[in-house]
C-alpha positions as CSV (number, residue, x, y, z in Angstrom):
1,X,-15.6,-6.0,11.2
2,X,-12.5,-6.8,9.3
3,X,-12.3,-5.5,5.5
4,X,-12.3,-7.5,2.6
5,X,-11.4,-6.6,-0.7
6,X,-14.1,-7.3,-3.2
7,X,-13.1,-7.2,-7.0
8,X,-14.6,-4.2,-8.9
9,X,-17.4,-4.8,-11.9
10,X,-16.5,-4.0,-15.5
11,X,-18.5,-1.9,-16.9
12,X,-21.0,-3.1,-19.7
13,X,-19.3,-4.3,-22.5
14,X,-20.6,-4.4,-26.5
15,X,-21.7,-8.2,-25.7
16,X,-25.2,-7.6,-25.1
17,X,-24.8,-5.7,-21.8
18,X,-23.5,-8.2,-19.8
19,X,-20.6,-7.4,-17.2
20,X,-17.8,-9.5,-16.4
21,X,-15.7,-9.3,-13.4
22,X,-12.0,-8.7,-13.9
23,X,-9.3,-11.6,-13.5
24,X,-9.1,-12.4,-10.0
25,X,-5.9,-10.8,-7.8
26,X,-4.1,-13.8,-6.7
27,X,-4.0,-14.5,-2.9
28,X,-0.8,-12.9,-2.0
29,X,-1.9,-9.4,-3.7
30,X,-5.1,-9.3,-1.7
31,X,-3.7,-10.5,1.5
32,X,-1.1,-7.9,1.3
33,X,-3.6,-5.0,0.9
34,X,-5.5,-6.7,4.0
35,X,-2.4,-5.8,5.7
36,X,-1.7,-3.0,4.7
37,X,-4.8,-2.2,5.1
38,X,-4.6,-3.2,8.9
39,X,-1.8,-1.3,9.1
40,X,-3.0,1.6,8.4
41,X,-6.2,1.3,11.1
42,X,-3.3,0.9,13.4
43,X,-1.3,4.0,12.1
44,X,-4.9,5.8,12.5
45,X,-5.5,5.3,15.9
46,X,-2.1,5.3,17.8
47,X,-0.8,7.3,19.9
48,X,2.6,7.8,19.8
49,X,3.9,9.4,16.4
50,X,6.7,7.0,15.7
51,X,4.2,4.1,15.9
52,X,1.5,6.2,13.7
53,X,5.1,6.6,11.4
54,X,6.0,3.0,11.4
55,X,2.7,1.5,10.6
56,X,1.8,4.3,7.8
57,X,5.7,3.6,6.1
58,X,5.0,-0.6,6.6
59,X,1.4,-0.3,4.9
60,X,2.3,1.6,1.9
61,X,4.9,-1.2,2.0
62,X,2.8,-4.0,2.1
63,X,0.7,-2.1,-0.8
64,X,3.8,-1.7,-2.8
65,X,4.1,-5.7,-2.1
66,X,1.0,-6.2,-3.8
67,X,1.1,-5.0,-6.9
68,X,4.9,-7.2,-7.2
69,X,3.3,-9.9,-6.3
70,X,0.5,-9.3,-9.2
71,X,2.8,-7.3,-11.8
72,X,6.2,-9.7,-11.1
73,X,9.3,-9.2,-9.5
74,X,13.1,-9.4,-10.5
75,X,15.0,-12.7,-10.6
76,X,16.5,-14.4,-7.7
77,X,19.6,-13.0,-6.1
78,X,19.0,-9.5,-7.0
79,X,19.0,-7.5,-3.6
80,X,16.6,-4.5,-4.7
81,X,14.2,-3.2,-2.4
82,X,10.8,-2.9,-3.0
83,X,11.3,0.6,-4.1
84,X,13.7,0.0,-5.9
85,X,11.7,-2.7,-8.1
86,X,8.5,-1.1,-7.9
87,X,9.3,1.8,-10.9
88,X,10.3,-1.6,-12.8
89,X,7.0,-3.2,-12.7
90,X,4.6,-0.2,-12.3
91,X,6.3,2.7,-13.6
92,X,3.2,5.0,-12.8
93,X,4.0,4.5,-9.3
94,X,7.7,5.6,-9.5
95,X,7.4,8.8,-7.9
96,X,5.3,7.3,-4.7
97,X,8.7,4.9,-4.9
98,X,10.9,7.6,-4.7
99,X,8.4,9.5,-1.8
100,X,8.0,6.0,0.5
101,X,11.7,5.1,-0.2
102,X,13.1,8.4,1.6
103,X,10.7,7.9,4.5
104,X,12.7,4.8,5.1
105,X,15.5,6.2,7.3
106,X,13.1,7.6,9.5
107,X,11.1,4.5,9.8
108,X,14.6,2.8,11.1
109,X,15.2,5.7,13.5
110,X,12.1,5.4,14.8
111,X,12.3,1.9,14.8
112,X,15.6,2.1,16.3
113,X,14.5,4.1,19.4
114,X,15.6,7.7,18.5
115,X,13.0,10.2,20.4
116,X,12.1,12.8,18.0
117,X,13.2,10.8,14.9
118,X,9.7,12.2,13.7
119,X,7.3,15.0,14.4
120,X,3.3,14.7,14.7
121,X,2.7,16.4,11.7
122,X,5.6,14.1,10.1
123,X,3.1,11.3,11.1
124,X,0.0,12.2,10.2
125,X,1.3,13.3,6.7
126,X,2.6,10.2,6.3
127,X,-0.8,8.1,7.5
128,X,-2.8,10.3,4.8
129,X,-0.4,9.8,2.5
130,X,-0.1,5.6,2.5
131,X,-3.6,5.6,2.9
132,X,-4.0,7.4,-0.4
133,X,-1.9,5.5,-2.0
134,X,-3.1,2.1,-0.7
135,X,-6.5,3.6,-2.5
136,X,-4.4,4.1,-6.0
137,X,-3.0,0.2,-5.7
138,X,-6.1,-1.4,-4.9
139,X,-7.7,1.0,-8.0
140,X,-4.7,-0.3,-10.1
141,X,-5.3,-3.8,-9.3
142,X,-9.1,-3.5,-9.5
143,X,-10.0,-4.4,-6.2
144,X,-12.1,-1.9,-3.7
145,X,-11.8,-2.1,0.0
146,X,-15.0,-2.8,1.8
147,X,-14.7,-0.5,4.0
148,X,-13.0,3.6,3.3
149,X,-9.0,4.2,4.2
150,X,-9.8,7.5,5.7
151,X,-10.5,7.9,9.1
């Protein structure tokens, strides 16, 4: 079964009750935390540990995607990374910015074929950890998963 994200209810508001749904994530946002979402099945059931690594690091990426694609991103021509830009639009997230962003060496080592570029427990810290934050993005931009991150 493949997750959707489903937009979260308001709670009841002073006009008589009545609940309205919040503004609706645009495309990219939710398609992005399908992916990372993805990614992060993936990291969960791999067996190597630089795969488990790479998949974690590339779906708290894709997460971190989202919320630019819902929150904006710099102008043209600027060459930040999505780290980089993410304390910029969603300053509550700068310290999982800084976190992700110095995982990003590894990923390349990995990534470039360096055996023991990461260890299991490097791995699985890393799965938990995207997976929690994946949870705080799609809280932030009101949307729930259908199904739960953890394993």
């Amino acid at each position: 079964m493949s997750p959707q994200l489903l937009h979260r209810p308001r709670s009841a508001s002073a006009d008589h009750g009545r609940t309205t749904a919040p503004a609706p994530a645009p495309t990219a946002a939710v398609e992005l935390l399908l992916r990372s979402d993805a990614g992060l099945r993936t990291a969960r059931t791999a067996d190597d540990v630089g795969e488990r690594y790479v998949a974690a690091h590339l779906a708290a990426l894709r997460a971190a995607a989202a919320v630019l694609a819902v929150r904006g991103r710099p102008r043209r021509g600027s060459t930040l990374n999505v780290w980089e830009v993410l304390p910029r639009v969603a300053p509550e997230l700068a310290e999982w910015a800084v976190f992700f962003a110095s995982g990003a060496p590894r990923r390349a080592a990995v990534e470039a074929g360096l055996v023991g570029a990461v260890t299991t427990r490097q791995a699985d810290d890393l799965v938990r950890d995207a997976s929690t934050f994946a949870d705080l993005v799609a809280d932030l931009l009101g949307v729930l998963p259908s199904t739960a991150h953890s394993a």
